[in-house]
C-alpha positions as CSV (number, residue, x, y, z in Angstrom):
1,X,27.8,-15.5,9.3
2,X,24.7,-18.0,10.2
3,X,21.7,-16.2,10.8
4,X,18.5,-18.3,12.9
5,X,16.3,-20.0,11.2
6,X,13.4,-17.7,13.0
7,X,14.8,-14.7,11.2
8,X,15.6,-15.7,7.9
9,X,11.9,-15.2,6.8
10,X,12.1,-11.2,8.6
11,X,15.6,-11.1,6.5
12,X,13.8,-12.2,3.6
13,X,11.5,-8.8,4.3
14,X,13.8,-6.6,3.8
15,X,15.7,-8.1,1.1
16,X,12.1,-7.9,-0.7
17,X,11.8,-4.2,0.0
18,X,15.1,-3.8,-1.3
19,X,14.7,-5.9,-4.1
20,X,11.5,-3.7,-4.8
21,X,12.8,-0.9,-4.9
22,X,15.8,-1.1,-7.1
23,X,12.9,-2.8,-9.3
24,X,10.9,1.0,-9.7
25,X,14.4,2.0,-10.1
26,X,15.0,0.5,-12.7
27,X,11.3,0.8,-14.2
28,X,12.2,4.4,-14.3
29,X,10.4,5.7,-10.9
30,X,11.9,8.9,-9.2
31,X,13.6,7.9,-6.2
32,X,12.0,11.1,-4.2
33,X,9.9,14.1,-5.4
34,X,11.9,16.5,-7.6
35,X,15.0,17.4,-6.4
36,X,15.3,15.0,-4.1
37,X,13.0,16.7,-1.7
38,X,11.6,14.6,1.0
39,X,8.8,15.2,3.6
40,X,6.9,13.2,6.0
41,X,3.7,14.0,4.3
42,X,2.7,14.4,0.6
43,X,-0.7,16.3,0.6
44,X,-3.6,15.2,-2.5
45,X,-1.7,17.2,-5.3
46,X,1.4,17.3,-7.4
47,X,2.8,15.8,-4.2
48,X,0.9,12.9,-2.9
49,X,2.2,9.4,-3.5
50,X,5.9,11.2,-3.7
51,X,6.5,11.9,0.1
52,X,7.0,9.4,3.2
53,X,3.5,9.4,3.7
54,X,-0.1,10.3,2.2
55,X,-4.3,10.1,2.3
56,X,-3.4,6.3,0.8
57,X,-1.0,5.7,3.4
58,X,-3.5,3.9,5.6
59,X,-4.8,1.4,2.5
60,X,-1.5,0.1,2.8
61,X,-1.5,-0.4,6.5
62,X,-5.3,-2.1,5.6
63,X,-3.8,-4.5,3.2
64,X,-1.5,-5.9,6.1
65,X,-4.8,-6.5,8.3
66,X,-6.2,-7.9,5.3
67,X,-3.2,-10.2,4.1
68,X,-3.0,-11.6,8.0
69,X,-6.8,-12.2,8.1
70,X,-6.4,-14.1,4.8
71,X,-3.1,-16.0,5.3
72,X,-4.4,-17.4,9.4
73,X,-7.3,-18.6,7.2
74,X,-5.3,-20.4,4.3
75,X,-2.1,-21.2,6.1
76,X,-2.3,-22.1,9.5
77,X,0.5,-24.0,9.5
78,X,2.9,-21.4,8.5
79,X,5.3,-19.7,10.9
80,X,4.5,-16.3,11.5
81,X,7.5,-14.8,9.6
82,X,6.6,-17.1,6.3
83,X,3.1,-15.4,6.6
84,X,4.9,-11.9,6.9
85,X,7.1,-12.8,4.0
86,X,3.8,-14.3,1.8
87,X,2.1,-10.9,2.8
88,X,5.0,-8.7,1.9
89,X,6.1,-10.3,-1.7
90,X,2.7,-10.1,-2.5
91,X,2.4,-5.8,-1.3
92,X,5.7,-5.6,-3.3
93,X,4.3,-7.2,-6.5
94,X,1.6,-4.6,-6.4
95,X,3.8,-2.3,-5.7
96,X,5.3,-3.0,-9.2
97,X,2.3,-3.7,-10.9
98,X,0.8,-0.1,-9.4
99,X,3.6,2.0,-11.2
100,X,3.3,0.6,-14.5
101,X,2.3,2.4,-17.0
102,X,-0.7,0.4,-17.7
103,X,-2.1,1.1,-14.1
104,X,-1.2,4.9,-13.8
105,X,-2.9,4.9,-17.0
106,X,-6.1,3.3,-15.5
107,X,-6.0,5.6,-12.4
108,X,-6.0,8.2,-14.3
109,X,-9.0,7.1,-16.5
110,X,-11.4,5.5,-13.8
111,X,-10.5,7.1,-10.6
112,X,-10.3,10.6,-8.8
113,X,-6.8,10.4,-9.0
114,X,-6.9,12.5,-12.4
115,X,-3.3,13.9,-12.0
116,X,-1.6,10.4,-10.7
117,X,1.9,10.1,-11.7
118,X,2.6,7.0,-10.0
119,X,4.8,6.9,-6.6
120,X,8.5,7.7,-5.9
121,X,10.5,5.1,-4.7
122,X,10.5,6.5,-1.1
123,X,6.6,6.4,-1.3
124,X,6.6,2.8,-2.5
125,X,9.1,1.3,0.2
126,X,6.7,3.2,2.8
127,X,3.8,1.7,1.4
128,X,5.3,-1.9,2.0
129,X,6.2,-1.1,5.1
130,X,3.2,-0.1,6.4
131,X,2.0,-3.2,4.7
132,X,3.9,-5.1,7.2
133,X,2.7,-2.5,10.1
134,X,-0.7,-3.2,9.5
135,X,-0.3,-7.0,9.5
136,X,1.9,-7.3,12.6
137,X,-0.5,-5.1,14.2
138,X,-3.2,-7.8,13.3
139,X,-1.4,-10.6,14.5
140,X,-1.2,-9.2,18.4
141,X,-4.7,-7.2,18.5
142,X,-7.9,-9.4,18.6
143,X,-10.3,-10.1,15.9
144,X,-13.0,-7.4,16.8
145,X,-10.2,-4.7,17.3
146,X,-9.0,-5.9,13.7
147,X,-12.1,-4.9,12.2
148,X,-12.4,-1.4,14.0
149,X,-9.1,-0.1,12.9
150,X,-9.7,-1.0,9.6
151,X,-13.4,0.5,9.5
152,X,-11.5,4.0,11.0
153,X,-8.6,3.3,8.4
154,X,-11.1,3.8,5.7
155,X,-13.7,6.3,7.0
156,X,-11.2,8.5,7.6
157,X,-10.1,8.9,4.4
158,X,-13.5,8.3,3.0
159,X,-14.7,11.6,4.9
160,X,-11.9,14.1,4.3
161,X,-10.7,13.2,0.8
162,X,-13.6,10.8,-0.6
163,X,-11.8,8.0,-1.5
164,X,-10.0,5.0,0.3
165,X,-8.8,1.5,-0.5
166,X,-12.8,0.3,-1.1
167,X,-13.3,3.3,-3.6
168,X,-10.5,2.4,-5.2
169,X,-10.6,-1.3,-5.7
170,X,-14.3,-0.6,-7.2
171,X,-13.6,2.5,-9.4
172,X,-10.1,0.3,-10.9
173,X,-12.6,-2.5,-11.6
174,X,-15.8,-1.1,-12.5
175,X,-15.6,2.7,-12.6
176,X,-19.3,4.6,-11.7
177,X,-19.8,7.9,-13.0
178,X,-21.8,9.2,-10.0
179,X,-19.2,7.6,-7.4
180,X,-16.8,9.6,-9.5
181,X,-18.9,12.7,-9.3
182,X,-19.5,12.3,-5.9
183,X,-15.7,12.1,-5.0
184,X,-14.8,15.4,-7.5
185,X,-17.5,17.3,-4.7
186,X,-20.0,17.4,-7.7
């Protein structure tokens, strides 16, 4: 069976999110909440980061805007599904790198996310997707559209459960005590 060269790199996608996820397998990472339960939404608490879908649902969908932004910037020459494919290995990586013990660890220690076990599978593959959402989104919309949905993406979020993908790329690298405070409703 040939497959076209246009949709090797959109094959390449999902052999990625495959690959990933046999990868948190592997790594020990529960395929779905216990007992195998699965939901569209996993509410902050023991279920967040285990169900389709969460509050950090929408970071994900922010790092596609993000990784498309970057990529039409640094490689202008690629073909659309090479960017896609650039943007999605990299999601995946993090992906990997998020459930690691080292990182659960550091969410625990520096962010809200007191309880964080890590994500199922299921929560993971969803994330990537999204990923990929998010950046094919920002491929057809226009620049200043971009920028809105991202700004709602993370005020939303920001309003209703204090934290989004800003708050959590500054309290991972340089944790505040009052951000923290501010985000346990202290």
């Amino acid at each position: 069976m040939r497959v076209s060269k246009s949709f090797r790199p959109f094959l390449a996608v999902v052999l990625v999110i495959v690959g990933t996820a046999a990868i948190l397998w592997l790594m020990g990472r529960p395929l779905t909440y216990k007992g195998g339960l699965i939901e569209l939404w996993g509410p902050v608490g023991a279920k967040q980061s285990q169900m389709l879908l969460d509050w950090y649902s929408a970071s994900h969908v922010v790092h596609g805007f993000l990784f498309y932004g970057l990529l039409h910037l640094v490689a202008k020459r690629w073909k659309p599904g090479e960017k896609l494919l650039a943007a999605t290995l990299v999601e995946a990586a993090w992906e990997i790198v998020e459930n690691s013990p080292v990182i659960i660890n550091r969410y625990r220690e520096a962010t809200i996310a007191l309880g964080y076990r890590g994500d199922s599978v299921l929560n993971s593959v969803s994330d990537i997707a999204l990923m990929a959402a998010g950046f094919l989104v920002a491929a057809r919309v226009p620049v200043w559209a971009s920028v809105m949905i991202v700004l709602v993406l993370e005020l939303i979020p920001l309003a209703i459960i204090r934290d989004n993908l800003t708050l959590n790329i500054w309290m991972l690298l340089s944790p505040d005590a009052s951000i923290r405070a501010w985000q346990a409703g202290a």
